[in-house]
Each structure stands twice: as structure tokens, then as C-alpha cells.
C-alpha positions in Angstrom: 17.5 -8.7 3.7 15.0 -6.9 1.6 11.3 -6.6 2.2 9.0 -6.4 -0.3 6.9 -3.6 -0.7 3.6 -3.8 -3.7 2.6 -0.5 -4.8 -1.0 -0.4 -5.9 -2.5 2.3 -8.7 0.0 5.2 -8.4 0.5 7.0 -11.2 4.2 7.2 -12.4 5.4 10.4 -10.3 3.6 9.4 -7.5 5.0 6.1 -7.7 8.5 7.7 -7.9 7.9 9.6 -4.8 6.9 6.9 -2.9 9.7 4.6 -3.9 12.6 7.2 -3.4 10.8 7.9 0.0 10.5 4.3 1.3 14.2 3.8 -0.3 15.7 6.4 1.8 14.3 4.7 5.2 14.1 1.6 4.0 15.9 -1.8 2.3 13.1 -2.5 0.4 11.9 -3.5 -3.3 8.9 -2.2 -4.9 6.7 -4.4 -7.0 4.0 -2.3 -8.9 0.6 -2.9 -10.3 -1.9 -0.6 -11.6 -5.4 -2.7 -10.2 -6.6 -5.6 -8.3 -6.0 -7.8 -11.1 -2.4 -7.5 -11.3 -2.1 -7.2 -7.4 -3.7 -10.3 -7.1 -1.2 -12.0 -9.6 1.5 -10.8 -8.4 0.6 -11.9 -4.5 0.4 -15.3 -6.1 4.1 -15.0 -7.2 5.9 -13.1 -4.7 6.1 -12.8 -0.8 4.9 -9.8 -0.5 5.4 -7.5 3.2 3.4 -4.8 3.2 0.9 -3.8 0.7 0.1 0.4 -0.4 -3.3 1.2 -2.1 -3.5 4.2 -3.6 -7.1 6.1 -2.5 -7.8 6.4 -6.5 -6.3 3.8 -8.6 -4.6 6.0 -11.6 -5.8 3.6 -14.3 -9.3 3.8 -13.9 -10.1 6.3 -10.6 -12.0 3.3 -9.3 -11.7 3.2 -5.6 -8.7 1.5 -3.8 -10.7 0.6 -0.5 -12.1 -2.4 -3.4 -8.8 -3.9 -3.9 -8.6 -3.9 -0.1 -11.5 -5.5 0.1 -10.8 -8.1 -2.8 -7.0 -8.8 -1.5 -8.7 -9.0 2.6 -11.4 -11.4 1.6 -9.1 -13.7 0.5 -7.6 -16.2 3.1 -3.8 -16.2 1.5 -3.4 -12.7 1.2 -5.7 -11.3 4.4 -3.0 -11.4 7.0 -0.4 -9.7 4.6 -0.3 -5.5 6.4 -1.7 -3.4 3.8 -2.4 0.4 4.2 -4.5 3.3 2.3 -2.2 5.9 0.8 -4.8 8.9 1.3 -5.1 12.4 3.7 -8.4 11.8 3.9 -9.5 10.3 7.5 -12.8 9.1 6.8 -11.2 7.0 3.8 -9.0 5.8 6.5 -11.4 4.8 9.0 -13.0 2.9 5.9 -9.8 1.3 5.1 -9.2 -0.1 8.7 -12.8 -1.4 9.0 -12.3 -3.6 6.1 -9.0 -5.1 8.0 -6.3 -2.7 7.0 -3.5 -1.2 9.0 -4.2 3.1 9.1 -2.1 4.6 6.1 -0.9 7.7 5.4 -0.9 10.5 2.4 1.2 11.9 0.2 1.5 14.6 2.2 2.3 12.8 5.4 6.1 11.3 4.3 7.8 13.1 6.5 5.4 13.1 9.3 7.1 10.9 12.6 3.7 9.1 12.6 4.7 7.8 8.9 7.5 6.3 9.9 6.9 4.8 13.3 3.9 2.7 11.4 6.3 1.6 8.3 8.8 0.7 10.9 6.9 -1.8 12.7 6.4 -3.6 9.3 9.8 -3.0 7.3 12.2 -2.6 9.8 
């Protein structure tokens, strides 16, 4: 059985990356939004198993640790595992303090660490 994977504010070749990569390692689908707004909406309509925030939302370049926050602060979405897609530690450390799981960047696909973490959630 599939899990379901939402993909917040990549841009499109990002977004392709990311989907061919968790494809390849996972049976997963990929539901996309471009901001909180239409994360929020689709959490409402879809069980959702592990959420990705881009660092930068593409849309806008408003920061991705607020649609953490917003989709953390609310009781029916807080417990789902959602994770910062960024290299950047200190954006990670950020990320985790607000209640999500540590990410991973674009540049860390292939990394064992990568993996091991998507495992515990998608496998």
C-alpha cells in the first residue's frame, strides 16, 4: 500500500527530483502544494504520511519553518512527521524545535542518513 507523501513549495525541477528520488526507494504518492494555504487544504482532504517543506517556498521565498509552524499548531495535523528540506543545520535545528522530525537537503539524497530517516516513516 502507498503512503502519501505532500510536497510543500518546491519549484517544478526540484519537485521532479524529489519525486523520482522518493519513487525509486519508495511506493509512495506525491501530493503538491506551493504554500500553507493549500497544504492546509489538502491535509483536510487526504491522509497524509509524511510531510516535506521546502526551506524557501518557490512561490513567494517566504520561509517554510512558518508552514511548520502553522500545520504543528494545529491539533489534527501536529502528530503527522514532517521534515525541512534544507543543508542548512541551523534551519534544521529551528525546524525540530518547532516539533519537526530533522530533514535533509537536496544535496543529501543519496546520503545513508536520508534514507534510514525516510525509512522509519515510509517503509
Amino acid at each position: 500500500m502507498s503512503k502519501h507523501v505532500l510536497d510543500v513549495g518546491n519549484c517544478s525541477p526540484d519537485r521532479a527530483s524529489l519525486s523520482r528520488f522518493l519513487k525509486k526507494h519508495f511506493e509512495v504518492e506525491i501530493h503538491q502544494a506551493d504554500q500553507a494555504t493549500d497544504a492546509l487544504k489538502i491535509l483536510a482532504k487526504s491522509a497524509i504520511d509524511l510531510i516535506l517543506v521546502n526551506r524557501k517556498l518557490d512561490i513567494d521565498y517566504s520561509d517554510g519553518i512558518e508552514v511548520i509552524r502553522q500545520i504543528k499548531s494545529n491539533p489534527t495535523y501536529a502528530a503527522i512527521p514532517t521534515m525541512l528540506i534544507t543543508n542548512y543545520d541551523d534551519h534544521q535545528e529551528a525546524a525540530m524545535a518547532i516539533g519537526a522530525e530533522r530533514g535533509f537537503g537536496k544535496l543529501q539524497y543519496n546520503e545513508p542518513s536520508t534514507l534510514e530517516s525516510l525509512t522509519r516513516i515510509l517503509a
